[in-house]
PAMAR-911665 format. One record per residue: x, y, z of N, C-alpha, C in turn. Coordinates in nm, 3 decimals, m for minus. Example, Ala and Ser with C-alpha at 12.3 -4.5 7.8 and 13.67 -1.06 7.14 Angstrom:
+---------+---------+---------+---------+---------+---------+---------+---------+---------+
:   neast :  nnorth :     nup :  caeast : canorth :    caup :   ceast :  cnorth :     cup :
+---------+---------+---------+---------+---------+---------+---------+---------+---------+
:   1.319 :  m0.569 :   0.780 :   1.230 :  m0.450 :   0.780 :   1.320 :  m0.330 :   0.780 :
:   1.285 :  m0.225 :   0.708 :   1.367 :  m0.106 :   0.714 :   1.290 :   0.003 :   0.787 :
+---------+---------+---------+---------+---------+---------+---------+---------+---------+
REM end
This chain:
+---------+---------+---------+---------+---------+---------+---------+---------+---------+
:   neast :  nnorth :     nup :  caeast : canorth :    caup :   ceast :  cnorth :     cup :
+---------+---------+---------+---------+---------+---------+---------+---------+---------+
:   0.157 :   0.041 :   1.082 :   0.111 :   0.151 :   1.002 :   0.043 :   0.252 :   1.093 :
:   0.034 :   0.355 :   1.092 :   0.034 :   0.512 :   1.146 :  m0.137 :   0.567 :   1.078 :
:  m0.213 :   0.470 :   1.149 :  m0.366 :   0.529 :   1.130 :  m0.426 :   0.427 :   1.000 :
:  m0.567 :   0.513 :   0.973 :  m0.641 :   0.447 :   0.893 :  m0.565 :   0.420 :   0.744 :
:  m0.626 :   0.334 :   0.632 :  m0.569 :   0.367 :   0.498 :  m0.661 :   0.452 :   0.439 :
:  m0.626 :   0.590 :   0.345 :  m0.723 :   0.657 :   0.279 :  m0.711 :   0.619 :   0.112 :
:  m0.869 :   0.631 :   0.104 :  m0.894 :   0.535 :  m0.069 :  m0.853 :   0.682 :  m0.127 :
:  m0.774 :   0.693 :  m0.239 :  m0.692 :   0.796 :  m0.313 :  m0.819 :   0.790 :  m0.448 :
:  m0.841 :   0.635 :  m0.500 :  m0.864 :   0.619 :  m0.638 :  m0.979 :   0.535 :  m0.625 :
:  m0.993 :   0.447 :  m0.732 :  m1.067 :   0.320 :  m0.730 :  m0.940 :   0.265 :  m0.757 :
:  m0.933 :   0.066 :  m0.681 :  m0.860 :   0.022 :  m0.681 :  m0.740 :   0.029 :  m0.596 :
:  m0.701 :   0.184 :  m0.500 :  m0.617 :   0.188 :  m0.487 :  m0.639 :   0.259 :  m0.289 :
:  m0.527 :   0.204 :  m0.224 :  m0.512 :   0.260 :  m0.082 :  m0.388 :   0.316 :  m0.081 :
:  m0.397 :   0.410 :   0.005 :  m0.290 :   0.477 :   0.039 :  m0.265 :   0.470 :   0.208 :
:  m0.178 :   0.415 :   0.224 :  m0.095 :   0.422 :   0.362 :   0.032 :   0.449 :   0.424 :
:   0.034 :   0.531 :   0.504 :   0.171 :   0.577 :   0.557 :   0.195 :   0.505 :   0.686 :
:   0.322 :   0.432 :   0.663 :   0.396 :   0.386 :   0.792 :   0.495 :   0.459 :   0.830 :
:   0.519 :   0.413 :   0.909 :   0.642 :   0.442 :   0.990 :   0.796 :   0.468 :   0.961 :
:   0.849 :   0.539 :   1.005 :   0.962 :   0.610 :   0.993 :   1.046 :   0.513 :   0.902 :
:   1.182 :   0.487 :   0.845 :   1.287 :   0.411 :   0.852 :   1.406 :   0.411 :   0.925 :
:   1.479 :   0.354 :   0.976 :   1.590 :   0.345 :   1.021 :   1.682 :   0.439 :   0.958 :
:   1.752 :   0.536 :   1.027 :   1.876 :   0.566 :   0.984 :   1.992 :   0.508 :   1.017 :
:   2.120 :   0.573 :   1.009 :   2.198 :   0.504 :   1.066 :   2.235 :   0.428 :   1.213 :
:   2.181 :   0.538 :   1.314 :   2.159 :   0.485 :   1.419 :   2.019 :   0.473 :   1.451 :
:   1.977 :   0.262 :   1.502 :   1.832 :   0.304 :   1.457 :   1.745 :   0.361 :   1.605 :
:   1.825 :   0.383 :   1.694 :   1.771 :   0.496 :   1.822 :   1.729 :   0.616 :   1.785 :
:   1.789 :   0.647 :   1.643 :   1.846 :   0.841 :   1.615 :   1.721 :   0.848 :   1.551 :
:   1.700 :   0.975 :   1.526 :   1.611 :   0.985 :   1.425 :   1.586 :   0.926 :   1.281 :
:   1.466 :   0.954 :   1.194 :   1.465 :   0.811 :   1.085 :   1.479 :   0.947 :   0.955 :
:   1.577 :   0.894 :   0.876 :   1.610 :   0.925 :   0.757 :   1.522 :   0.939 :   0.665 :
:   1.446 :   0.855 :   0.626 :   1.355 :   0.886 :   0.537 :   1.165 :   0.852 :   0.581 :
:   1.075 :   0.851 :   0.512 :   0.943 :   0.811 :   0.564 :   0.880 :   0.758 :   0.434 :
:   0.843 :   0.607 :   0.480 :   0.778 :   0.515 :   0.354 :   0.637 :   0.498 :   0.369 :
:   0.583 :   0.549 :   0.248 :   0.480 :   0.598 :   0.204 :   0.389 :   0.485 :   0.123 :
:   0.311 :   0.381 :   0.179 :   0.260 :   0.267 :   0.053 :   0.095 :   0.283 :   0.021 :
:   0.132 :   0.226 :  m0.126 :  m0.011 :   0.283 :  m0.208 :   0.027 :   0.136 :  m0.212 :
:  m0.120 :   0.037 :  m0.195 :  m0.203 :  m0.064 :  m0.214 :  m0.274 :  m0.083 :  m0.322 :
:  m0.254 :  m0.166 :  m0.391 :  m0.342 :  m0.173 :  m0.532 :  m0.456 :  m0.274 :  m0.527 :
:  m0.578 :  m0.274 :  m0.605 :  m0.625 :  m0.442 :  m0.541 :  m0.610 :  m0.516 :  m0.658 :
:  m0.561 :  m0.449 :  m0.817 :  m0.473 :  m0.540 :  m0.904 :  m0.377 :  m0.439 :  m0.883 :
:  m0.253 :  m0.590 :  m0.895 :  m0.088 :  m0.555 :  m0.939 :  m0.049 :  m0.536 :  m0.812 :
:   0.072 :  m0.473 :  m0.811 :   0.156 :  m0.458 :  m0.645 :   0.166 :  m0.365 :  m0.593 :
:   0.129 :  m0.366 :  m0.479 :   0.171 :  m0.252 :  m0.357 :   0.328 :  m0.189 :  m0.410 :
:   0.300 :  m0.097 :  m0.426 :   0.410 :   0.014 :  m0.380 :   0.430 :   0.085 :  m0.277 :
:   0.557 :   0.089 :  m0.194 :   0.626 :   0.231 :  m0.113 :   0.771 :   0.288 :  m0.175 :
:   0.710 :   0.410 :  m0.134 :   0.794 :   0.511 :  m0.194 :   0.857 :   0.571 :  m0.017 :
:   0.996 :   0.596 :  m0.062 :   1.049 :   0.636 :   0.065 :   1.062 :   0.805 :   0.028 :
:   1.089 :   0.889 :   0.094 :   1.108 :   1.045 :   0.090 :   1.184 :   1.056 :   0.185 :
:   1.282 :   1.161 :   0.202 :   1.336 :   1.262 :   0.271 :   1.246 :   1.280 :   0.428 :
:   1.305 :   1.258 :   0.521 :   1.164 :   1.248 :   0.637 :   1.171 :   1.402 :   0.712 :
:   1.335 :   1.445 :   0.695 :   1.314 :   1.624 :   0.732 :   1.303 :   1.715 :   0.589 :
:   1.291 :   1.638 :   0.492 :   1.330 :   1.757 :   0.379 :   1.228 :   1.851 :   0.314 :
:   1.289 :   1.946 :   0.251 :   1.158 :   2.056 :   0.180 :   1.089 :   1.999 :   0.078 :
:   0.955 :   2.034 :   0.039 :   0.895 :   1.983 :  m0.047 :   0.972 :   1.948 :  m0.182 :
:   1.077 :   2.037 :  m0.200 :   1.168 :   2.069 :  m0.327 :   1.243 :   1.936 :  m0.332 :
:   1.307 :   1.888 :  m0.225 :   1.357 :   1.803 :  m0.156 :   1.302 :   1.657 :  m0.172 :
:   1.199 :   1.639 :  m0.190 :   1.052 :   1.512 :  m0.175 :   1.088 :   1.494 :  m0.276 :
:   1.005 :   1.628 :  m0.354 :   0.976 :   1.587 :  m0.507 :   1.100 :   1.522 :  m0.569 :
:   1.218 :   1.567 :  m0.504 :   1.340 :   1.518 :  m0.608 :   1.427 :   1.422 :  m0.576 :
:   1.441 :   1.386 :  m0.434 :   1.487 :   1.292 :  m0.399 :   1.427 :   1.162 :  m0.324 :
:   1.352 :   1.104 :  m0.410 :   1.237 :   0.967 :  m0.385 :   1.271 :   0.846 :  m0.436 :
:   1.223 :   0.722 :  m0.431 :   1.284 :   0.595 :  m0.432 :   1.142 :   0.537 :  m0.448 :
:   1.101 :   0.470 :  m0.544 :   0.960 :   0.361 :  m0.548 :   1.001 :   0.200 :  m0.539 :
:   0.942 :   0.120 :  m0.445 :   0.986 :  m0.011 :  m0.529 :   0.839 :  m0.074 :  m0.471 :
:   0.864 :  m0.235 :  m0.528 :   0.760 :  m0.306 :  m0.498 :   0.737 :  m0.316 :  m0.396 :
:   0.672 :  m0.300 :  m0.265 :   0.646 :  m0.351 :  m0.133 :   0.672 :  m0.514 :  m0.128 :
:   0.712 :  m0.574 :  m0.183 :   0.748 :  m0.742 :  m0.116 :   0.893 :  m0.698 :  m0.116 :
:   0.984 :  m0.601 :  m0.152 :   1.135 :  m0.562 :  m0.222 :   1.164 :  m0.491 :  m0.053 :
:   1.058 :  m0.446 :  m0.025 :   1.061 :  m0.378 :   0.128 :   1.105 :  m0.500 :   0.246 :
:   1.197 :  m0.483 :   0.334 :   1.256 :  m0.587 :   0.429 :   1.266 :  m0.504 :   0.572 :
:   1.270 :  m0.620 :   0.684 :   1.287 :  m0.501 :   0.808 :   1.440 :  m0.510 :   0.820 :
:   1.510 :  m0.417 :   0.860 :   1.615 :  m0.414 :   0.888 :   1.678 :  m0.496 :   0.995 :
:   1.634 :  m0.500 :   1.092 :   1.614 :  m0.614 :   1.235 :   1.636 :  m0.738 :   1.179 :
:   1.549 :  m0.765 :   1.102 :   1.530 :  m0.911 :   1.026 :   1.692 :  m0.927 :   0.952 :
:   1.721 :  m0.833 :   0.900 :   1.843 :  m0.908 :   0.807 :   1.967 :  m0.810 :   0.891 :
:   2.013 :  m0.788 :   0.957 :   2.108 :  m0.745 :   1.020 :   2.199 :  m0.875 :   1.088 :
+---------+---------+---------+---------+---------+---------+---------+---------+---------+
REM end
């Protein structure tokens, strides 16, 4: 993870990691996963667009549970 976690809420952290893999995983990373920490219920990351316009974010995003999150390395 890419620095401190910042408290958003009560209950809740927000942390940004690291890039994802694109297709080539040397190349630049396709999207950037974004996880909010809960201290009830489950961590979420949300992936985004990692060059795209805000217009772009807002509309093309993906949420899932953080345990649903896998490394790519690992299952290749």
């Amino acid at each position: 993870m890419n620095g401190p976690p910042t408290r958003t809420d009560d209950g809740t952290v927000h942390d940004r990691i690291a890039g994802t893999d694109g297709n080539d995983p040397a190349g630049p990373a396709a999207f950037d996963a974004i996880v909010v920490r809960y201290e009830s219920g489950n961590d979420r990351c949300t992936f985004v667009p990692h060059n795209g316009t805000t217009e772009e974010k807002l509309n093309a995003w993906l949420t899932v549970d953080l345990e649903a999150v896998v490394d790519l390395d690992d299952v290749r």
